[in-house]
C-alpha positions as CSV (number, residue, x, y, z in Angstrom):
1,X,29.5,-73.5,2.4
2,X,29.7,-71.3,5.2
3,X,30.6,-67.8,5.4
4,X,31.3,-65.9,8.1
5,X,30.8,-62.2,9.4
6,X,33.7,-59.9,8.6
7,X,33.6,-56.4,11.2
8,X,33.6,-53.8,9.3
9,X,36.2,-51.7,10.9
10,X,38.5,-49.0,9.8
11,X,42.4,-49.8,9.7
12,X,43.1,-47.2,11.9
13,X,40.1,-48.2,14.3
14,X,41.5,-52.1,14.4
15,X,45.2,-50.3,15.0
16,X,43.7,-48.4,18.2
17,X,41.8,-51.4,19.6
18,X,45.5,-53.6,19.1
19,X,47.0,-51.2,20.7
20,X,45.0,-50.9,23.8
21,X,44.4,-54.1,23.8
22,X,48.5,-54.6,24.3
23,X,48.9,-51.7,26.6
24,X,49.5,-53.9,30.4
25,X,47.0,-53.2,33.3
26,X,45.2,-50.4,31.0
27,X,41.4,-50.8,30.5
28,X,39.8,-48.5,28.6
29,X,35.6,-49.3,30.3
30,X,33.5,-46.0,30.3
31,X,32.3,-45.2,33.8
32,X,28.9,-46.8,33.1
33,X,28.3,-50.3,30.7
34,X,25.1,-52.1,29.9
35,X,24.5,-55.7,31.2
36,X,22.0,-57.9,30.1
37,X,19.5,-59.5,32.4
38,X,17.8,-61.9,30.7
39,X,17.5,-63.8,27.1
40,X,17.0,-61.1,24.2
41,X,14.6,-61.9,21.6
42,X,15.9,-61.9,18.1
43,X,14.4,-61.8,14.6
44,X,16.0,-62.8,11.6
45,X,14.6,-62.1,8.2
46,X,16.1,-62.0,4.6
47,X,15.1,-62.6,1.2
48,X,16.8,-62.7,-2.5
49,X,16.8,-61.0,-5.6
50,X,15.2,-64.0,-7.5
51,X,14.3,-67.0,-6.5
52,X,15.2,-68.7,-9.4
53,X,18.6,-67.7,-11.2
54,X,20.9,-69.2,-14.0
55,X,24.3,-70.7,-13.4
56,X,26.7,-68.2,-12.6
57,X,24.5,-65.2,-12.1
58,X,24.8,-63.2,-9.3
59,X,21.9,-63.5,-6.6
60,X,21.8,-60.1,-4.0
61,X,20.8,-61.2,-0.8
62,X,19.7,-59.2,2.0
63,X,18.6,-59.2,5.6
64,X,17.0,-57.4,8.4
65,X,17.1,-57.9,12.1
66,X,15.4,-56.8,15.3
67,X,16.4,-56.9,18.8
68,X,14.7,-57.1,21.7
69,X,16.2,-57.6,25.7
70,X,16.4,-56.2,29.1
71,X,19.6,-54.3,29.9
72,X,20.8,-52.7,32.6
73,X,22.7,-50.0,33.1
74,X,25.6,-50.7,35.6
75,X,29.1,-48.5,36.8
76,X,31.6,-50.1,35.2
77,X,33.2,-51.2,38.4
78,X,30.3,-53.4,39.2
79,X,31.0,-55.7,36.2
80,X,31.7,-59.5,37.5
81,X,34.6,-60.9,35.5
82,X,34.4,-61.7,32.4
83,X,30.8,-60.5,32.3
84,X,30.0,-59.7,28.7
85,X,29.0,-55.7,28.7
86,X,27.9,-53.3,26.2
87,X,29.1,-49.5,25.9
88,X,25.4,-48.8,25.1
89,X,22.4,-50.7,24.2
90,X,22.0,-52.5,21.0
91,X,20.1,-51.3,18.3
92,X,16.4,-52.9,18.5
93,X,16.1,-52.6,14.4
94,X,18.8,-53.3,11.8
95,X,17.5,-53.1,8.7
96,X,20.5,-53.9,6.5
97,X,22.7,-56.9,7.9
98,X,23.2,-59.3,5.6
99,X,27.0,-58.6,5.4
100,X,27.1,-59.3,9.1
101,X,25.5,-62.7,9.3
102,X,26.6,-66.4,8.5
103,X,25.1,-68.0,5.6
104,X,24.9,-71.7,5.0
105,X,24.2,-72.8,1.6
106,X,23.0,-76.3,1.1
107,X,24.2,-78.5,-0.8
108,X,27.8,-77.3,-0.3
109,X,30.4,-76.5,-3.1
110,X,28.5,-74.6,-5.8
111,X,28.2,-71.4,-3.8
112,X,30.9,-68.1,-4.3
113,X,30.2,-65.4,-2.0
114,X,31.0,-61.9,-2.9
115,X,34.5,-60.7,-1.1
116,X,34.3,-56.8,-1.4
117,X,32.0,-54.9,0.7
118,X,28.4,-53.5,-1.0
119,X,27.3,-49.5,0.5
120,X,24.0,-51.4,1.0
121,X,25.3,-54.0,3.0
122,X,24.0,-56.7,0.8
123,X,25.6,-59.6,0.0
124,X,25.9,-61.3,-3.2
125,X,26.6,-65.2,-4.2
126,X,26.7,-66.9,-7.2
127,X,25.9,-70.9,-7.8
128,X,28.2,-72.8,-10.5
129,X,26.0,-75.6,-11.1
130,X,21.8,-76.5,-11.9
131,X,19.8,-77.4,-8.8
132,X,17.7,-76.7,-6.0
133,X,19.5,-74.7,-3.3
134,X,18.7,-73.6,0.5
135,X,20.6,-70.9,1.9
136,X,20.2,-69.5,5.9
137,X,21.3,-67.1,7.2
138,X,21.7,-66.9,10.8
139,X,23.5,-64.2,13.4
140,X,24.8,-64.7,17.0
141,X,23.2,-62.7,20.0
142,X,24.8,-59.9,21.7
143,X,26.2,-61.2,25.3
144,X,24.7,-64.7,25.0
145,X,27.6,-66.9,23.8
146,X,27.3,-69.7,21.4
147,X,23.6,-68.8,21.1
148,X,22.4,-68.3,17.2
149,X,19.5,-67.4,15.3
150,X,18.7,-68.1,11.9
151,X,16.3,-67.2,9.4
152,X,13.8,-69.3,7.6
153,X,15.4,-70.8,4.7
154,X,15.8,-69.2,1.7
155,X,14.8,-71.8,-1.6
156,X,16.5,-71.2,-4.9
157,X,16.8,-72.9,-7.9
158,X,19.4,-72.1,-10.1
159,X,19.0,-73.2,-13.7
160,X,21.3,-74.0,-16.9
161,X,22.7,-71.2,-18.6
């Protein structure tokens, strides 16, 4: 199973950015934007609850990551098209993502991920059935398209209630 990040955006925020987004020949850059100049390095870790759980039981998983690239800040009216910019610099540490990365779980169709949102930006998942499980978590990169970087693999074994 894979799940996907979800933004975590207020309704009135995503009503703004439709908005503007729909408004013709209206772009709403700030005078300066940050551009990356080379590959960022990116660090992926996250760990469980348990690593062993019964059938059914919610497992809390959780992640941090870190960050590290060369960006440069340009006027906005430099930007080539459809260069990918930032309005500032990412963070270099994140120490709570795990509701903001994709997680694979392996072997598919056991696993039910949470579908509200935790304050600690954990995630939860539960496995239906006995096994051995491997679940990674991975996150795309800021400005480097179809680039992703995954954690090492989180083992679990789930047993009979």
């Amino acid at each position: 199973m894979v799940l996907g990040f979800r933004p975590r955006a207020s309704r009135a925020a995503a009503g703004a950015l439709i908005a503007a987004a729909l408004l013709p020949g209206c772009e709403r850059k700030p005078e300066f934007v940050f551009v990356l100049e080379a590959p960022q390095v990116v660090e992926l870790a996250a760990w469980a609850s348990t690593h062993r759980v019964a059938a059914g039981e919610p497992l809390i998983l959780q992640a941090r990551r870190t960050t590290s690239g060369t960006w440069k800040r340009i006027p906005s009216r430099d930007l080539k098209p459809d260069q990918c910019w930032m309005a500032v610099v990412p963070p270099e540490e994140e120490t709570a993502v795990a509701d903001n990365l994709q997680w694979v779980v392996e072997p598919d169709g056991a696993a039910t991920f949470n579908t509200g949102t935790r304050s600690d930006r954990a995630r939860t998942v539960s496995l239906s059935m006995p096994g051995a499980y491997t679940i990674t978590p991975s996150t795309s990169v800021w400005c480097e398209p179809g680039r992703s970087v995954a954690a090492p693999p989180l083992r679990i074994e789930v047993t009979a209630r």
